[in-house]
N, C-alpha and C positions, 0 to 999 in steps of 0.2 A: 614024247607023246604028251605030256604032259603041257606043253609051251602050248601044242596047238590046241588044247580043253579048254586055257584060260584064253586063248586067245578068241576063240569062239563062243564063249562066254563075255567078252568085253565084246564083239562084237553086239552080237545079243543085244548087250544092256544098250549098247550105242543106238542101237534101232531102235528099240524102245524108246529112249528120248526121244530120239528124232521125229518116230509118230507123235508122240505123246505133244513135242510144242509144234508140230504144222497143225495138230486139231488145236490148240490152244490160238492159232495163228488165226486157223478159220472161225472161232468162235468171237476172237476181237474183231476181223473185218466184219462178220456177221453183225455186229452191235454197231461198229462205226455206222454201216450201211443204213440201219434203223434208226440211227441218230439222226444222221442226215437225210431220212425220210422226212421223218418227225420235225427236224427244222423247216426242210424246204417249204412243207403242210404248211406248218404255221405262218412260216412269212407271207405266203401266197394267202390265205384266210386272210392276216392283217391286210396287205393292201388291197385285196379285194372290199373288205370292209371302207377301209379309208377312201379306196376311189368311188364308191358307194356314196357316201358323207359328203364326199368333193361334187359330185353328181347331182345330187340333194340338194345342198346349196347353192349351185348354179341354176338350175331348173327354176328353183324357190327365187333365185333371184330374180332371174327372167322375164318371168311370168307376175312378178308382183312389183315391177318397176326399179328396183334397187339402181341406184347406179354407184359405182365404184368412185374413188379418186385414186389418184396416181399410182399407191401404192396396192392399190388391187385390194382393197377393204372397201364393201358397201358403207358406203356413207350412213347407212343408217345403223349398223353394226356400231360404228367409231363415234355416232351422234350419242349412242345409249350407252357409251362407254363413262360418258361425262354426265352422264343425267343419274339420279339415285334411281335403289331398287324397289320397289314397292312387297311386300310382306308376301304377296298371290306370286312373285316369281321368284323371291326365295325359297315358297315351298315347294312351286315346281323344277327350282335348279336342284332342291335337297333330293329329288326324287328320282332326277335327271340322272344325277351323282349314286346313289345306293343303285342303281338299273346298270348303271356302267361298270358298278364296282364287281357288281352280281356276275355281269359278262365279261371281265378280265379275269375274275376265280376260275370262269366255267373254262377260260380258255388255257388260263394256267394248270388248269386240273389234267389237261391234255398235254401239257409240254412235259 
């Protein structure tokens, strides 16, 4: 009688594991699944944002004559590449840059 107590008893303990890592199981897919929410969000934000920007740019170029050369850069984009900067657009790229930095925190604050 005694064989069948422990035996019944190692059962026991065995179910108990067994519950114990399928909730441990469902608690990691549950996180995976958040994970990959949380990814998919944000990749889909970025290129939303970016086809935004690509948008932007094309509109702006359109509309205000730009024309491209071969390599799909406004010519006037690659003309100012070679020309100095003047002091009024260093301050405005400085400000450009602290606005963008602001919104990669905000966005990282979310990942």
């Amino acid at each position: 009688m005694s064989e069948s107590r422990s035996l019944t008893g190692f059962e026991m303990l065995s179910k108990r594991v067994s519950v114990k890592r399928r909730k441990e199981k469902e608690q990691k897919q549950q996180h995976v699944s958040l994970t990959e929410i949380i990814l998919m969000t944000s990749f889909t934000l970025v290129k939303s944002y970016m086809l935004q920007k690509v948008f932007l740019i094309s509109t702006r170029s359109s509309h205000s004559g730009f024309t491209a050369a071969s390599h799909g850069i406004p010519n006037d984009l690659e003309d100012s590449w070679h020309s100095r900067i003047s002091p009024e657009a260093t301050e405005m790229r400085a400000t450009t840059s602290s606005t963008e930095s602001t919104r990669v925190s905000y966005h990282n604050f979310f990942i």
